[in-house]
Each structure stands twice: as structure tokens, then as C-alpha cells.
C-alpha positions as a Python dict, from the first residue, in 0.01 Angstrom:
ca = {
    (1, 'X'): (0, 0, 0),
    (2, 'X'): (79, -254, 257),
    (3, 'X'): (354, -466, 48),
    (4, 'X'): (511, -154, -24),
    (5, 'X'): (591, -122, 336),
    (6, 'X'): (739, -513, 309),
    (7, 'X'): (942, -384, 49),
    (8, 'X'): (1067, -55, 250),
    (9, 'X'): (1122, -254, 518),
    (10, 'X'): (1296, -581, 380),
    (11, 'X'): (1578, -280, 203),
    (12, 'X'): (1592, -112, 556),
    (13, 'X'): (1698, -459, 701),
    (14, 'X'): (1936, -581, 440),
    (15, 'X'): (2123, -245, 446),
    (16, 'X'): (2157, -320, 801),
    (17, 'X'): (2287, -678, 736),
    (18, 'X'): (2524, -540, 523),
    (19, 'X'): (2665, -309, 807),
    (20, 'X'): (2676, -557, 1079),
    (21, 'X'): (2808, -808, 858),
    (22, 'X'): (3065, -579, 680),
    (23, 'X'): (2983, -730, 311),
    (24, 'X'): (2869, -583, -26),
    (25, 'X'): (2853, -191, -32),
    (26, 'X'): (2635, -11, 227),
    (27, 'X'): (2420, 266, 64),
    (28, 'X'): (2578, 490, 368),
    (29, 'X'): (2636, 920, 189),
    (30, 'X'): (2365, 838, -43),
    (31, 'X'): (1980, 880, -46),
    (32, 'X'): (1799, 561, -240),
    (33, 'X'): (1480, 641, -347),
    (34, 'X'): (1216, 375, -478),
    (35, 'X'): (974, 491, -715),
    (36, 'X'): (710, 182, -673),
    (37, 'X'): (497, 295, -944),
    (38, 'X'): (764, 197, -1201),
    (39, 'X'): (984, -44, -943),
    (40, 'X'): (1277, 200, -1031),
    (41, 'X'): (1557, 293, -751),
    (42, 'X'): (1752, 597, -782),
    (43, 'X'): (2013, 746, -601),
    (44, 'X'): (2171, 1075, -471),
    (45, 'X'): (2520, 1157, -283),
    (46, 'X'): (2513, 1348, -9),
    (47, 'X'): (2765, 1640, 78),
    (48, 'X'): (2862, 1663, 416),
    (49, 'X'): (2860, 1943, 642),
    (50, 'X'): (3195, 2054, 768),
    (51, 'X'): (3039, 2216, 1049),
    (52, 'X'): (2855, 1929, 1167),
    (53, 'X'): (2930, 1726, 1492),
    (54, 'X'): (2822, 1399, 1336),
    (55, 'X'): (2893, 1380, 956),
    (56, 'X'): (3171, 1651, 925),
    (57, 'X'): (3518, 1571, 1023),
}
């Protein structure tokens, strides 16, 4: 279990990167989900919430 949370973490950091540095495309409006029993990734769009203070307009 314990270099699964390298791996977890080491994505966490590099979508960070990619924020601060502006380069490549951010996973921001999207849920990425790693499977590590078959080392597949899959991802999901989120909606956002008119109503909300944060995400909406």
C-alpha cells in the first residue's frame, strides 16, 4: 500500500506544477481516478453548479 501513496502523491504534485507553471493541461473540471490494481486512469467531467459561490459563475 505504501507506494501507492508515492504514486497519489507524485500526480497530486505534478498537477500542481502544471498550475504554477502554466504548462501542459491541468486535470482542473475533471475527477481522475487510478485504478492501481490494473494501473488504469480514468476520468470524469464535472458540471458546475450555477448556484455555487466558488465554481458557478
Amino acid at each position: 500500500m505504501a507506494p501507492l501513496i508515492g504514486v497519489i502523491g507524485s500526480l497530486q504534485a505534478m498537477e500542481a506544477i502544471k498550475l504554477l507553471a502554466h504548462y501542459g493541461q491541468p486535470a482542473s473540471g475533471k475527477i481522475v481516478m487510478y485504478d492501481a490494481m490494473t494501473c488504469q486512469f480514468r476520468e470524469m467531467k464535472l458540471m458546475r453548479n450555477p448556484g455555487c459561490e466558488v465554481c458557478g459563475q
